[in-house]
C-alpha positions in Angstrom: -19.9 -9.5 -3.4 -17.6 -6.8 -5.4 -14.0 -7.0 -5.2 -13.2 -4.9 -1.6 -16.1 -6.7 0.1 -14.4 -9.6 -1.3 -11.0 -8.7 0.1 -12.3 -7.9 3.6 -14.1 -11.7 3.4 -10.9 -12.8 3.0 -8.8 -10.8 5.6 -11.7 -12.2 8.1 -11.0 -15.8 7.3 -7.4 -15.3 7.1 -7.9 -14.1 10.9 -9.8 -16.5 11.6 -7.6 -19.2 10.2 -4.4 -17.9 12.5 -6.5 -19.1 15.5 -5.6 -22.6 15.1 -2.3 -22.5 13.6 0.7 -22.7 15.9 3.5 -19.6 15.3 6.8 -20.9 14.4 9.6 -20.6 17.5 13.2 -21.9 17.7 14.3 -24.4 19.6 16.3 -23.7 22.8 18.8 -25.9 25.1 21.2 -25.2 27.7 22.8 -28.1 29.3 25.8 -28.4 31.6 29.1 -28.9 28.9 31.6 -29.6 31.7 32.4 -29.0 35.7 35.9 -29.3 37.7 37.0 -28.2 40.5 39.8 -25.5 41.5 41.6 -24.8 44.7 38.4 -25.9 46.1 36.3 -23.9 43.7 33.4 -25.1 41.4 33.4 -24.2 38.3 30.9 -25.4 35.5 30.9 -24.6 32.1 27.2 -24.5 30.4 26.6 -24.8 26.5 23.3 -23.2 24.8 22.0 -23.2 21.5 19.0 -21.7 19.9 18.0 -23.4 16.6 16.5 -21.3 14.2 14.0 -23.7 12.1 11.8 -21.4 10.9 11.6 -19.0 7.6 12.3 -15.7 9.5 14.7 -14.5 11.4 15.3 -14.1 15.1 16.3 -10.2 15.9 16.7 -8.8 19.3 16.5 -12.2 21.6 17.4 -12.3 25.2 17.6 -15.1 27.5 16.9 -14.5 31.3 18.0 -17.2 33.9 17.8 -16.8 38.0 20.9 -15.6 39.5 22.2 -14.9 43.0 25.1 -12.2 42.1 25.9 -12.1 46.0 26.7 -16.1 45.6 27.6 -17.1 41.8 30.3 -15.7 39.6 30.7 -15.6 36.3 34.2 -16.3 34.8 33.9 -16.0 30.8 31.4 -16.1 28.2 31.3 -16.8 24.0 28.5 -16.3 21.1 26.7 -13.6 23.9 26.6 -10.7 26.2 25.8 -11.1 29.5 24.0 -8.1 32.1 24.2 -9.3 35.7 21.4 -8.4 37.9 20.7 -9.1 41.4 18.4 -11.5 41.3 19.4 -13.0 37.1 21.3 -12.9 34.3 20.3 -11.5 30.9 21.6 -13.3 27.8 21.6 -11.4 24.3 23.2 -12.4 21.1 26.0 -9.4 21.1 28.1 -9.0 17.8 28.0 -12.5 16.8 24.6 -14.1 17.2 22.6 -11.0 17.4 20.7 -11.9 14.3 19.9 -15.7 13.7 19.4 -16.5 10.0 17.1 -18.8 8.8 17.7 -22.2 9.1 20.9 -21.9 11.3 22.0 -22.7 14.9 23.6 -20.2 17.1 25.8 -21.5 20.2 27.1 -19.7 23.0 28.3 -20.6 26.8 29.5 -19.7 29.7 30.9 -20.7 32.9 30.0 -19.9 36.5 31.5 -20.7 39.7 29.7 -22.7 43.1 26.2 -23.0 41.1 24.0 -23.2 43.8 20.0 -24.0 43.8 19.3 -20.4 42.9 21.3 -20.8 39.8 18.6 -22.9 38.1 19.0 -23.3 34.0 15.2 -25.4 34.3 14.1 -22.2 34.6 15.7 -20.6 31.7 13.7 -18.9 28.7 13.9 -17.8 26.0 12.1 -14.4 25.0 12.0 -13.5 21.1 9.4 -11.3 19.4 6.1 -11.9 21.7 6.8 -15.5 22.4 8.3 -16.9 26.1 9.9 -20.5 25.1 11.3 -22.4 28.2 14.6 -24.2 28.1 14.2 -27.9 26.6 11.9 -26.6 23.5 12.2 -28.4 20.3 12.0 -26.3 17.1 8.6 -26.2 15.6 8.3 -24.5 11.9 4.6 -23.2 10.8 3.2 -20.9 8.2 5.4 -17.2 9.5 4.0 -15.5 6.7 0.6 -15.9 8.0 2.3 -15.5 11.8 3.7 -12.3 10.4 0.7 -11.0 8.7 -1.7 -11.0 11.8 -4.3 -8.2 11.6 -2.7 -7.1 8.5 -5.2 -5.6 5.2 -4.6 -5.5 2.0 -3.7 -9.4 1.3 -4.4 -11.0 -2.1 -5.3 -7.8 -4.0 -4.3 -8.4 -7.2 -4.6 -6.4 -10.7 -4.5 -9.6 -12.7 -6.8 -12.8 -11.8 -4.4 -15.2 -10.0 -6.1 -18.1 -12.5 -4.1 -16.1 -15.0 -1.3 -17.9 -17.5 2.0 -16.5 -16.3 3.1 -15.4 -20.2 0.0 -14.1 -20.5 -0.1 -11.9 -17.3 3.3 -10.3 -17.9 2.6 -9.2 -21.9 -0.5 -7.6 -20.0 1.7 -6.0 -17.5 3.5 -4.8 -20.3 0.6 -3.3 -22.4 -0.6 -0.8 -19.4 -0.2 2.5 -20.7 1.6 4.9 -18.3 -1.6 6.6 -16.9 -2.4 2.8 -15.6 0.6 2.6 -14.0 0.4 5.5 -12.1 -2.9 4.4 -10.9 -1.2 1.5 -9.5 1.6 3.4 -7.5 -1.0 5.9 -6.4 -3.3 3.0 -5.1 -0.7 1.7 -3.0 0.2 5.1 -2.1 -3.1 5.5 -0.5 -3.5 2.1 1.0 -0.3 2.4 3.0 -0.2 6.5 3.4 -0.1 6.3 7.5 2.6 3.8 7.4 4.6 5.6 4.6 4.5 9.2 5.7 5.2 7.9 9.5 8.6 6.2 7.6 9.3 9.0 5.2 8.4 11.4 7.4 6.5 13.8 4.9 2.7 14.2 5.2 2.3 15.9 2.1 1.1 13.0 -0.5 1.6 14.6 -4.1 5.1 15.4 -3.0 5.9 11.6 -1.6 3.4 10.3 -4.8 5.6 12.3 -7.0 8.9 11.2 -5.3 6.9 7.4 -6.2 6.7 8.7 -9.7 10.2 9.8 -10.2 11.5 6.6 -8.4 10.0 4.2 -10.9 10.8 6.7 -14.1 14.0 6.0 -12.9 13.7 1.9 -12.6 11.3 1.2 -15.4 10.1 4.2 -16.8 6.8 3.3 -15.6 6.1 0.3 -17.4 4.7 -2.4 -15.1 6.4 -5.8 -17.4 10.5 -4.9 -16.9 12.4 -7.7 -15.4 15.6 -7.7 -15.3 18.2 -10.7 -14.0 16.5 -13.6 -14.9 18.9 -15.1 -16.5 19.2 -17.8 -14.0 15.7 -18.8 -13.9 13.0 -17.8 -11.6 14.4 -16.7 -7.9 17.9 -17.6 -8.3 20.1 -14.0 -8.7 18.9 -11.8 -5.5 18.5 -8.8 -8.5 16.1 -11.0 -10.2 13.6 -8.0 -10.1 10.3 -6.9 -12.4 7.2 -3.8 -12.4 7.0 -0.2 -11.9 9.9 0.2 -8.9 11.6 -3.3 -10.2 11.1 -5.0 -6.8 13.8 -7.7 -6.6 13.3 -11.3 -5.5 14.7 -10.3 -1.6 11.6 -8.3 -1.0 9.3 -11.6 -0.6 9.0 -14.2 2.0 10.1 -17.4 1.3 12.8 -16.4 -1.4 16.4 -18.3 -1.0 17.0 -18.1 2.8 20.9 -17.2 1.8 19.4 -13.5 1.1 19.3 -11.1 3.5 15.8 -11.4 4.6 13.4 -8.1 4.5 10.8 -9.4 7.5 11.4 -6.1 9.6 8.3 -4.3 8.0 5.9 -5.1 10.5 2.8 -2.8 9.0 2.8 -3.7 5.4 1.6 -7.0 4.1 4.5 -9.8 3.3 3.9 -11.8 0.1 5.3 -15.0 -0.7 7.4 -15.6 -3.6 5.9 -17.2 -6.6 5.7 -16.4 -10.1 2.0 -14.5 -10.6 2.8 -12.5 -6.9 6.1 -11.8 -8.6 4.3 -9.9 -11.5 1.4 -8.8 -10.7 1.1 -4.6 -10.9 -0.1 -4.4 -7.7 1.8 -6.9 -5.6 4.7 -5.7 -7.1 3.9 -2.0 -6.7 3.4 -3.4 -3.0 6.3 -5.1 -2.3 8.5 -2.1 -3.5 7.1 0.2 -1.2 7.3 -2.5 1.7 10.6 -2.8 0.1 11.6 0.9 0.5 10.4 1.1 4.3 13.0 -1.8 5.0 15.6 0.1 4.0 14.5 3.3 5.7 14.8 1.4 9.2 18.2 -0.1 7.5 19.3 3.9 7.2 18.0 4.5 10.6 19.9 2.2 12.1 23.1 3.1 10.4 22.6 6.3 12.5 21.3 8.0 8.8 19.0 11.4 9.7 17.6 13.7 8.2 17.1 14.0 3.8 19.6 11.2 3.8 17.5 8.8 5.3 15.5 8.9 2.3 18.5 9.1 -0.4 19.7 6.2 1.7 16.9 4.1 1.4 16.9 4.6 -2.6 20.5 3.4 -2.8 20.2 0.1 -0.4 16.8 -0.6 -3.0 19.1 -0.5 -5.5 22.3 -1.7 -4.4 20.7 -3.5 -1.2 22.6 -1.9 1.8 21.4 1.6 3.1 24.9 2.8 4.5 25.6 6.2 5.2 25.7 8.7 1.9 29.8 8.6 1.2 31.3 12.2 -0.3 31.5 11.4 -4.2 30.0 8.5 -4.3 28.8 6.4 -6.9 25.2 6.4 -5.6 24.9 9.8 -5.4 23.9 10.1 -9.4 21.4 7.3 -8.9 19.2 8.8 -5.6 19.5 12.4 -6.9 18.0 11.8 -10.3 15.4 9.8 -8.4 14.7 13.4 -6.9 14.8 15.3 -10.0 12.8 13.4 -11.9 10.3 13.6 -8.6 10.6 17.0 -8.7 9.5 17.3 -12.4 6.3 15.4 -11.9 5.3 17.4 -8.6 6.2 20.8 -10.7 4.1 19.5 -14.3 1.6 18.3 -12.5 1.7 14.9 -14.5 0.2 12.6 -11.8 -2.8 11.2 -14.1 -2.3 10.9 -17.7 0.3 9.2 -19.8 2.9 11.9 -19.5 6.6 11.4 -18.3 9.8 11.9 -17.9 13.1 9.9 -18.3 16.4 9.2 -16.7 19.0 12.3 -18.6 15.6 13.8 -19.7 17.0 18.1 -20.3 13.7 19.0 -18.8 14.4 18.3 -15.1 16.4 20.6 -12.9 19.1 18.8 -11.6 20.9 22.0 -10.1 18.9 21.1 -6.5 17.7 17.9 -6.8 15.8 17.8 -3.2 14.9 21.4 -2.4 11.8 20.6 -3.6 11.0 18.0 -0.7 12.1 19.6 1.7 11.3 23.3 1.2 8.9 24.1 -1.5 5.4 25.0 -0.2 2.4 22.3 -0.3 0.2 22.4 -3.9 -3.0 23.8 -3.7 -5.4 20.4 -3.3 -5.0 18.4 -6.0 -8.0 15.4 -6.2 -6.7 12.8 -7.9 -9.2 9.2 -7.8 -8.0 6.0 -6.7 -8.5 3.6 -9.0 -9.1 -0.1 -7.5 -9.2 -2.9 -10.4 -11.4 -6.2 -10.3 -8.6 -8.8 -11.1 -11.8 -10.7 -12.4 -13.7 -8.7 -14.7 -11.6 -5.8 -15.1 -13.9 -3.1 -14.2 -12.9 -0.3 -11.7 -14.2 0.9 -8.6 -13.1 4.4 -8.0 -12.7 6.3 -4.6 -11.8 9.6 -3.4 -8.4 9.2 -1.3 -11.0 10.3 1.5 -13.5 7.7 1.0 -11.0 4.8 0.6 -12.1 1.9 2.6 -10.0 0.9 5.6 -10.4 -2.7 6.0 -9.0 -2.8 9.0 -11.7 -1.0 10.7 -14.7 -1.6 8.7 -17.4 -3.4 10.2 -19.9 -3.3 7.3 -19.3 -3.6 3.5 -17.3 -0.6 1.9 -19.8 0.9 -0.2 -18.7 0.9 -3.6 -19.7 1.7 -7.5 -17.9 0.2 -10.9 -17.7 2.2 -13.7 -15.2 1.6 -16.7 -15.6 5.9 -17.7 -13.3 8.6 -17.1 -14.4 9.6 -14.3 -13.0 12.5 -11.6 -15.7 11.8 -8.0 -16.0 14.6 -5.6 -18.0 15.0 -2.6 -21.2 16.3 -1.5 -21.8 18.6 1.5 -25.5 18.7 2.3 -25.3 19.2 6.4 -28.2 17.6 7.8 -29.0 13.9 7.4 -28.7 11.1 8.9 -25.8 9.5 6.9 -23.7 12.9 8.2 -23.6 10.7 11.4 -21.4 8.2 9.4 -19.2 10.5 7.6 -21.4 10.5 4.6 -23.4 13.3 3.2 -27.4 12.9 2.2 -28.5 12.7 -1.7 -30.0 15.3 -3.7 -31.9 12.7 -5.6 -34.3 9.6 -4.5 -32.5 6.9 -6.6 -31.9 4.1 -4.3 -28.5 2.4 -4.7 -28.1 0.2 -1.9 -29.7 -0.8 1.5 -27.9 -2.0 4.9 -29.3 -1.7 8.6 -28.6 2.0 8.5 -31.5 2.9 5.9 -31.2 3.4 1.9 -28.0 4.5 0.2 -27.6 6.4 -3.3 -24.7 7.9 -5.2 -24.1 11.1 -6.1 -20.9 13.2 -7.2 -18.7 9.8 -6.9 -19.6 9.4 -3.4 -22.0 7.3 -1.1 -24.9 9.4 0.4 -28.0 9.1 2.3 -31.5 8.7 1.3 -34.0 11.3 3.4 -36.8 8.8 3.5 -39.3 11.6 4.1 -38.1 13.9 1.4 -38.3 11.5 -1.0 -42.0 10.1 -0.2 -43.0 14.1 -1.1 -40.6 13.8 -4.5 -42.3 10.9 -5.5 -46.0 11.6 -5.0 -45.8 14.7 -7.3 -43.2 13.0 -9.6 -43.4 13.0 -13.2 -42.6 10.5 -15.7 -39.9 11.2 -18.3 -39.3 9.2 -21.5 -37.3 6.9 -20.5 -39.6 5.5 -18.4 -42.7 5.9 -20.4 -40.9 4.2 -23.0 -39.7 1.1 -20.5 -36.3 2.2 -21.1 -33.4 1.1 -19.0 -32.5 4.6 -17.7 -33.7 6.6 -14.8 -34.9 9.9 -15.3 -32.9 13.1 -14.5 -32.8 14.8 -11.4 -31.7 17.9 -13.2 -32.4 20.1 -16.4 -28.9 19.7 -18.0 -29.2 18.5 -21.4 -26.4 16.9 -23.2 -27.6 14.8 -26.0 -30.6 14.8 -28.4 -31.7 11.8 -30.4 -35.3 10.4 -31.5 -36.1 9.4 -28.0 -35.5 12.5 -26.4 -33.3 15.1 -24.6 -30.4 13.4 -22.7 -28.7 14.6 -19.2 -25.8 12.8 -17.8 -26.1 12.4 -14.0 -24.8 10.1 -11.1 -22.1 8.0 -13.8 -25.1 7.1 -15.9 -27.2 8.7 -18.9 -30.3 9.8 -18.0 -33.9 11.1 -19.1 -34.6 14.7 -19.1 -38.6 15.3 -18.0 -39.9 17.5 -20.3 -42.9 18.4 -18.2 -40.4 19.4 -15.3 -37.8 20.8 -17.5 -39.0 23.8 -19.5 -37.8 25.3 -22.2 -36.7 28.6 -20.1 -34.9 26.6 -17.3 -32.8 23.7 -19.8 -29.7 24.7 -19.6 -27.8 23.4 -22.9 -24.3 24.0 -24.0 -23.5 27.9 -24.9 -20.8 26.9 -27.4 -18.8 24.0 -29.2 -16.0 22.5 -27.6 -13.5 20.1 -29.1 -14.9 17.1 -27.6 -17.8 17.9 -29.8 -15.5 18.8 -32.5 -13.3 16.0 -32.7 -16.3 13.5 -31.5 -14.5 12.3 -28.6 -17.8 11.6 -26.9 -17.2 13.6 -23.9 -19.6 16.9 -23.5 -19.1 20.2 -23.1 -18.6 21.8 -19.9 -20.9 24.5 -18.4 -18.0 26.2 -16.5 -14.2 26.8 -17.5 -12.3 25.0 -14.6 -9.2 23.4 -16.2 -8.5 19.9 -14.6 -5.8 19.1 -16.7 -4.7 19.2 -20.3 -3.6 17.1 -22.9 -2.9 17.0 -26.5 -6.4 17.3 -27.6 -7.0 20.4 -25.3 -8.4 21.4 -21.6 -9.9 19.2 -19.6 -13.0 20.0 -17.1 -15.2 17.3 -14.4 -18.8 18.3 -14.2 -21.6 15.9 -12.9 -18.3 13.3 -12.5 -17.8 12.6 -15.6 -14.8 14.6 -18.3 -16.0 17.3 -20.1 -13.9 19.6 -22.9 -13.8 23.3 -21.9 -15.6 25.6 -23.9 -14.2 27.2 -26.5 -16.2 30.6 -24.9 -13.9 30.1 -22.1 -10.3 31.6 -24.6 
């Protein structure tokens, strides 16, 4: 079972598991305080209190009791707001009790005058989140996380194996190199893109993953093993933060209930505090952006709009309240580099390699820190591979952001391939086959991969395809052998006539993420194609090939960069 299959296993029997526990709910009581009479009018007073036992809080509770406004009357009420209808009153929390902490009690009252029979408090409820609780309840405390977490992906998805030692796990944290890192962010970019573009309200992803980019420069300069204010010990300061976007203690359940409480993020995953969810790349990475979304609907609220609502989320991450954008203010400096240093990644281009910028760094235009966001046009399409780690093994398992499994809608294991190479997967287009139905394409090749109800399954170009059964029953019967598999070699033979490497054994062709044999019966010597000139992969022995074509990817200090066949190639020197 590989690592996603793994995850979805887990997400079932997490579901699974909420079936038989019991949600958390408050406790709720109105009882009659006091009655007396006046110039031959009743009056009693009735006291109610809601107590809040869980771990979350209560937000937006009402309270509805039957009323006859043609007969009662109320005369005063305290700790709530009160709507009269014709037939009940509506009790909500108002100014005062409008949001009931954790672990707290919130009273209110009022009085009404010649209660009859229609004005029956039996009958009272209380309505909060998706729960009805009828007056008399007694508080009941349960696992909320899990409450909260219903139908949620994504749990338990770490980078590091959750067996790991603590000391350990961070001076890895610390070691990942700055490409790593933005693997991470871009991972969790892609997991939660339809939550985060509905929030940020941008659908362009290499602007928003750039706008990541520039937001942990800013925090850590992209190293996943900062912390900050732990002076205390582990938990105790409300800045006590660590990883890429230096996610503070606040941003996970179960942290000290005197913190304001982050549980309004309904779509993302909520993780509970503890040490190795605390520092883990991934959780952290996770529980930034979750982070980041809380403070969006915090700016929203305020009445924020527009650009500001994202500048006002940076500056209530960092300070922890996302008020309004003040002339001259402090904060200002903080979310506008944030956007400058964004807008230096998304003009470089540095979204995969170890490349980066720094907080005062000369090279970022600061002149208009968010015309970029909101006005420069979209990049032509940049692929960029999403990188999923196996906490325990440490291999990857790499996706196009098209082909990222959903495991909230898959039904059948995401079909996946590890590799620990450099590679760049694209996708193949052949239009009729059976797998097209499924949103796959169909092979080129006969290798069988994999096999499920639907038929067999190879992979080609960094994606999953389909097998054409009949095709490949007329490959085979006039198939060849190549060396490798005259020799009893572990390597399949090529497909193509691409030759990259020569030894004793034979000539070499890279296909599919694995070495392969070239057939020399199939492959003549007018139709091998081998390399045209030297590159300085070959030069410098980088063991990476030369490319066949002159398509720059990317560049570093050694020189330009190609994909061909998925795998890195160095571009010709005939290409200059």
């Amino acid at each position: 079972m590989d690592f996603m299959n793994k995850n979805l296993f887990l997400l079932l029997i997490g579901l699974f598991g909420l079936l038989s526990v019991q949600a958390s709910k408050p406790g709720f009581e109105i009882k009659i305080g006091k009655s007396w009479e006046t110039d031959n009018v009743s009056y009693v007073q009735y006291d109610g209190e809601i107590n809040n036992a869980s771990k979350l809080k209560i937000n937006n509770w009402y309270i509805e009791i039957p009323y006859n406004k043609g007969k009662n009357k109320l005369h005063g009420n305290w700790g709530c707001e009160i709507e009269e209808q014709a037939d009940k009153i509506i009790l909500t929390g108002g100014d005062v009790n409008g949001v009931i902490k954790v672990s707290t009690v919130a009273t209110f009252g009022f009085i009404v005058s010649d209660p009859d029979k229609e004005f029956n408090i039996e009958k009272a409820v209380l309505y909060t989140k998706n729960k009805e609780i009828p007056v008399h309840s007694k508080p009941e405390d349960s696992e909320d996380e899990m409450d909260m977490n219903v139908d949620l992906p994504f749990e338990d998805n770490r980078y590091f194996p959750e067996s790991m030692d603590i000391k350990k796990l961070k001076d890895a944290a610390t070691a990942m190199s700055v490409s790593e890192v933005k693997e991470v962010i871009f991972k969790e970019l892609v997991e939660h893109w339809d939550v985060i573009k509905a929030y940020l309200k941008n659908d362009n992803m290499l602007k928003v993953f750039a706008l990541f980019l520039g937001w942990a420069t800013r925090e850590s300069t992209l190293n996943a093993g900062v912390e900050t204010a732990f002076e205390d010990g582990f938990g105790v300061n409300s800045a006590h933060a660590y990883g890429p976007f230096q996610t503070a203690v606040t941003a996970f359940y179960g942290c000290d209930p005197s913190f304001d409480l982050e549980d309004d993020v309904k779509e993302i995953y909520w993780y509970t505090l503890n040490e190795k969810n605390f520092c883990d790349p991934y959780i952290s990475t996770h529980m930034g952006i979750r982070k980041l979304i809380h403070f969006v609907i915090e700016a929203e609220n305020f009445g924020v709009t527009g650009l500001d609502v994202v500048r006002s989320a940076l500056k209530g991450f960092n300070s922890g309240h996302a008020t309004p954008m003040q002339e001259n203010e402090t904060f200002h400096s903080y979310c506008d580099e944030i956007g400058s240093l964004g807008h230096w990644y998304y003009e470089t281009g540095h979204y995969e390699d170890d490349e980066y910028t720094w907080t005062g760094d000369s090279r970022c235009d600061r002149n208009d820190p968010w015309g970029w966001w909101e006005n420069d046009d979209p990049l032509p399409k940049v692929e960029i591979p999403v990188h999923v780690r196996n906490p325990e093994d440490g291999t990857e398992t790499i996706y196009t952001v098209d082909n990222y499994p959903k495991a909230e809608t898959s039904s059948t294991p995401a079909k996946t391939t590890t590799t620990t190479s450099k590679t760049k997967p694209t996708s193949s287009n052949n239009e009729k086959c059976w797998a097209k139905d499924l949103g796959f394409s169909c092979c080129q090749a006969c290798e069988v991969t994999y096999t499920d109800n639907d038929g067999d399954w190879g992979f080609e170009n960094g994606d999953w395809c389909g097998i054409i059964e009949q095709n490949c029953k007329q490959s085979n019967s006039d198939k060849t052998k190549c060396f490798t598999e005259e020799k009893g070699m572990d390597f399949p033979c090529c497909q193509g006539c691409e030759v990259y490497y020569t030894d004793d054994d034979g000539e070499w062709g890279f296909e599919n993420n694995q070495w392969c044999g070239i057939n020399s019966e199939t492959c003549s010597s007018s139709n091998v194609v081998t390399p045209t000139s030297k590159c300085f992969t070959e030069e410098k022995g980088l063991g990476f090939p030369c490319c066949q074509e002159c398509t720059v990817v990317t560049s570093d200090d050694d020189g330009d960069w190609g994909v061909e066949n998925n795998e890195w190639c160095g571009i010709p020197n005939s290409c200059y």
